[in-house]
C-alpha positions in Angstrom: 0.1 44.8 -1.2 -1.3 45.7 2.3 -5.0 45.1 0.9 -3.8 41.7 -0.4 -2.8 40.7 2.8 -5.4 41.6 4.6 -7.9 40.3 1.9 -6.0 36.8 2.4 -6.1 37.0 6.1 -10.0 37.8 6.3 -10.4 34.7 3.5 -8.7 32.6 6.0 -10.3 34.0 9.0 -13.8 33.6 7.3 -12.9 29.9 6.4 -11.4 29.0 9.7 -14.8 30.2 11.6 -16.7 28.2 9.6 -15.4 25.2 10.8 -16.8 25.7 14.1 -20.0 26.7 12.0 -19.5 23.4 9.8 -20.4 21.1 13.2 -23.0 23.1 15.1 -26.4 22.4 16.6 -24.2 21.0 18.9 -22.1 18.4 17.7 -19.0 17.9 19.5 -15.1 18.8 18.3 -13.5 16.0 16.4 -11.5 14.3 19.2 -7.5 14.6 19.4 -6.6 11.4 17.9 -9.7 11.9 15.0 -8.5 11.7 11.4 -9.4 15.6 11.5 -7.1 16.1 14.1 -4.1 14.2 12.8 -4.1 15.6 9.5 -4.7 19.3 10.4 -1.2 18.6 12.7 0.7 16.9 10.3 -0.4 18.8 6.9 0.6 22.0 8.8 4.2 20.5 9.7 4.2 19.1 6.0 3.3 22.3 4.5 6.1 24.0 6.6 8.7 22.4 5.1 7.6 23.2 1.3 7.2 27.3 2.5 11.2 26.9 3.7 12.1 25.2 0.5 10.3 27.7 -1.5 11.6 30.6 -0.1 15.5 28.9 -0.3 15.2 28.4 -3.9 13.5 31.8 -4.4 17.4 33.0 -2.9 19.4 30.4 -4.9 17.7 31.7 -8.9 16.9 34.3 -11.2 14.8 31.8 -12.9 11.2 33.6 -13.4 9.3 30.8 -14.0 10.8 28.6 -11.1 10.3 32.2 -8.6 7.2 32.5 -9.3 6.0 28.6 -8.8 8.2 29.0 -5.2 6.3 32.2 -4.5 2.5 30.6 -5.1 3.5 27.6 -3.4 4.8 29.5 -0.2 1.9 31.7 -0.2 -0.6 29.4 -0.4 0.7 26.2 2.1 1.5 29.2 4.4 -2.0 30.3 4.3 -3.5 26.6 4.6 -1.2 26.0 7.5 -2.8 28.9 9.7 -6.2 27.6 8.7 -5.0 23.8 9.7 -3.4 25.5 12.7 -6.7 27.8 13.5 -9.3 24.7 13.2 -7.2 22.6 16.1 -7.4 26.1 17.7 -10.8 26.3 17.6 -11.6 22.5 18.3 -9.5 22.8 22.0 -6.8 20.7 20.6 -3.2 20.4 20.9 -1.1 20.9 17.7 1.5 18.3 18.9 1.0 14.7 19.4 2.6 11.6 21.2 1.5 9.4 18.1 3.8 8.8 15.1 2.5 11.2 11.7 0.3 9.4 9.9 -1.3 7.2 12.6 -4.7 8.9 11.7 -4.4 7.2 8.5 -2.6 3.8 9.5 0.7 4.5 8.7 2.7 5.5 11.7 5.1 3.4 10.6 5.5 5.1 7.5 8.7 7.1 8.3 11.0 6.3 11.1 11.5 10.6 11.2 15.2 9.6 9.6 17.1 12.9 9.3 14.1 14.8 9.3 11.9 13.4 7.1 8.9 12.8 9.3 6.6 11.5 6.6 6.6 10.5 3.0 7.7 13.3 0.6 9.5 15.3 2.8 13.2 16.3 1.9 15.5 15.3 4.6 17.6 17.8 6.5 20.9 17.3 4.2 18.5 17.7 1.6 17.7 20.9 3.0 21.2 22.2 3.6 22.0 21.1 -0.1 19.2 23.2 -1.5 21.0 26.1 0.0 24.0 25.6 -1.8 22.9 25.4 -5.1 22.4 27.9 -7.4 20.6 29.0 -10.5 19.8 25.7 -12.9 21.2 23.3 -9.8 18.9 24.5 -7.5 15.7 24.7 -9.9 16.3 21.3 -10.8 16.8 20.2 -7.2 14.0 22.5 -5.7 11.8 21.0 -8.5 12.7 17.2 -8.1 12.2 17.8 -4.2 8.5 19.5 -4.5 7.4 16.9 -6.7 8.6 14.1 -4.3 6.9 16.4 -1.4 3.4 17.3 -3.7 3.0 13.2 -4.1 3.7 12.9 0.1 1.0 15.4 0.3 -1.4 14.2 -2.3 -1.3 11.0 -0.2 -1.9 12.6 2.8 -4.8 14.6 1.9 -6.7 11.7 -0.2 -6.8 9.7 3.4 -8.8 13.0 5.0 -11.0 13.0 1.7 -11.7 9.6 3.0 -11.5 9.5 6.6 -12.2 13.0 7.9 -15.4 14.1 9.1 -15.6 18.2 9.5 -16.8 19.3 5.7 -15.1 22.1 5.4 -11.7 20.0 6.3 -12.5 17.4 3.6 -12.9 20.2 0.5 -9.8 21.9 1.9 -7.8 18.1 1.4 -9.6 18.0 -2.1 -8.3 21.0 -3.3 -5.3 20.7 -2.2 -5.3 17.1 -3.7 -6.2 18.7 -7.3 -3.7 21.4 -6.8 -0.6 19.7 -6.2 -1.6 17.2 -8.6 -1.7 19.9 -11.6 1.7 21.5 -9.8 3.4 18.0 -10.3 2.4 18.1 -14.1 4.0 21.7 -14.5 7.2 20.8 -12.5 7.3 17.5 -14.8 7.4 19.7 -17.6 9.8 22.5 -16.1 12.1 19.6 -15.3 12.0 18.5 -19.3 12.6 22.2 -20.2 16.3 21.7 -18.1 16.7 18.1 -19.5 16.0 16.4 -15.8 13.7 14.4 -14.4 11.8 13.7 -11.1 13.5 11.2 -8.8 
């Protein structure tokens, strides 16, 4: 486990440093309110959110299947989120800003922030608190029909960097995420069938 988790955390180390490499002979930082900037902020914040839901359902189930999605989707936006986190590092930047989420993209007006849900997809905080009483099939149909809602939030969010960022390496992290979540919404449509729900 040990060499995992370092082999992860040299991936991400390796990948985060060549962002800086991505814009050399030098070329300047993306600036703080650059589409680069605003969707390394909020993607990280977004990606928070699905890491607390995952590990709340992983608590609530004995459900293999369901487990397992929680634990690869946990492990994986946790690890994006220190790269997202790392590259604003790296570019001098602050990880908080004045402007509403999504402004990078046009949308600040998107999401008023009501109850928590800063942007589109994001479960609100009763949501939250629900997840955590449910158990078994309750909560995998919940946690399910939540993610999905959250993977389309995200999908949106990281087509606008495929279009409007400008640091590479950024723009194939958004795509991959983008082709990702869009296969993890097909499996979760399907593990939804198999406990006769739906998403929302």
């Amino acid at each position: 486990m040990a060499v995992a988790v370092a082999g992860v955390l040299v991936a991400a180390g390796a990948i985060t440093y060549s962002v800086a490499e991505d814009g050399s002979a030098g070329t300047a930082p993306p600036a703080a309110d650059s589409a680069d900037a605003g969707f390394a902020r909020d993607m990280a914040v977004h990606h928070q959110q699905a890491v607390e839901m995952s590990y709340i359902v992983r608590d609530r189930t004995t459900d293999a299947d369901v487990r397992r999605l929680a634990y690869d989707i946990a492990q994986t936006q946790a690890n994006q989120r220190g790269m997202l986190l790392g590259w604003l590092d790296l570019w001098g930047l602050p990880k908080v800003s004045s402007d509403a989420p999504m402004t990078w993209m046009g949308m600040g007006a998107m999401s008023d922030g009501e109850d928590g849900a800063l942007m589109p997809g994001m479960a609100t905080n009763a949501e939250m608190k629900k997840l955590g009483t449910l158990n078994g099939k309750q909560a995998e149909v919940f946690y399910l029909q939540l993610m999905t809602d959250h993977h389309k939030g995200g999908v949106h969010m990281a087509d606008g960097c495929v279009d409007k960022c400008t640091v590479g390496v950024e723009k194939r992290l958004a795509q991959g995420m983008v082709e990702a979540q869009e296969s993890e919404i097909k499996l979760m449509a399907d593990m939804l069938k198999e406990r006769g729900a739906e998403a929302r």
